[in-house]
C-alpha positions in Angstrom: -10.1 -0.3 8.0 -13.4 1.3 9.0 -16.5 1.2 6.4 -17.7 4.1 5.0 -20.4 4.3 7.6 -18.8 3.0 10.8 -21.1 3.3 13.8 -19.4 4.5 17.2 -19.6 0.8 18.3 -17.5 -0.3 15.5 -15.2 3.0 16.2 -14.6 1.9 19.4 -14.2 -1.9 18.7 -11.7 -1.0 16.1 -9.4 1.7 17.8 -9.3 0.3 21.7 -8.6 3.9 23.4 -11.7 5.3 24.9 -13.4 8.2 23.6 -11.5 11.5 24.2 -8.2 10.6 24.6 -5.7 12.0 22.9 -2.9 10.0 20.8 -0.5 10.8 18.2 -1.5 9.8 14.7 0.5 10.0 11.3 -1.2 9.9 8.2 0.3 8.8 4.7 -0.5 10.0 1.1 1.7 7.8 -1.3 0.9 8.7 -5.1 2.5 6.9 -8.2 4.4 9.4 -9.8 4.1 9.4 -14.0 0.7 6.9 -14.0 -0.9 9.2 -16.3 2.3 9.0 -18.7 2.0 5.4 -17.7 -1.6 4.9 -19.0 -1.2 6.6 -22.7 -0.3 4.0 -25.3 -1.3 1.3 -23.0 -5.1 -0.7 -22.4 -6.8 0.4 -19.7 -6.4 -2.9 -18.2 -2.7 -2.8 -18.7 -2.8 0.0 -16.8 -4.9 -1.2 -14.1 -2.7 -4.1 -13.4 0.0 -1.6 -13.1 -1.7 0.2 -10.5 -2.6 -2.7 -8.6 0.9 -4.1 -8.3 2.0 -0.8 -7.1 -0.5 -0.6 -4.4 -0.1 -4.0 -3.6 3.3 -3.7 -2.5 2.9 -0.1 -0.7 0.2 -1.6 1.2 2.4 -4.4 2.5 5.1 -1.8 3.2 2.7 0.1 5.0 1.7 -3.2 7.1 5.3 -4.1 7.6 6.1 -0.8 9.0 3.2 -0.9 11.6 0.3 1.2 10.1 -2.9 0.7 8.4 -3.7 1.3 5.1 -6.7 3.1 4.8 -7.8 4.2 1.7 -7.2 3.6 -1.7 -7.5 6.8 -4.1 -7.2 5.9 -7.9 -3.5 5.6 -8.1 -2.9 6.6 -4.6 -2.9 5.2 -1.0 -3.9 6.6 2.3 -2.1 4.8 4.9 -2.3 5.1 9.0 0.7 5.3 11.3 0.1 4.9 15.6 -3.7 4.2 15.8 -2.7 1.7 18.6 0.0 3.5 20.0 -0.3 4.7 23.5 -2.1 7.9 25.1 -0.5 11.2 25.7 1.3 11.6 28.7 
């Protein structure tokens, strides 16, 4: 995962094609469905722990299927498929 303010040093560290090539990328948006049900009636940190397990185990799905996860967006995840997959042919 890059920080917020990544540098083109840490760019290119981080994702080892060079600058300009092309390579097919697939990005992920995984939401909980119902949280906001899930969060009436219920402490908010009842409901945070909720939301942690969940993301918890869709970012070690995401892991064991090869990608990144990226970002995390309240209840949501952003995940990233083929960053070090091969060039365009």
């Amino acid at each position: 995962m890059l920080p917020a303010h990544a540098t083109v040093a840490e760019v290119n560290r981080s994702w080892p094609a060079g600058a300009g090539d092309e390579r097919y990328l697939v990005v992920m948006f995984v939401d909980m469905p119902g949280s906001t049900r899930l969060a009436k009636g219920r402490l908010p940190f009842d409901t945070v722990f909720v939301i942690n397990q969940f993301l918890n185990a869709v970012s070690r799905a995401v892991v064991a299927a090869g990608g990144s996860p990226n970002q995390v967006l309240e209840d949501g995840l952003l995940a990233l498929f083929g960053r070090a997959s091969s060039r365009l042919r």
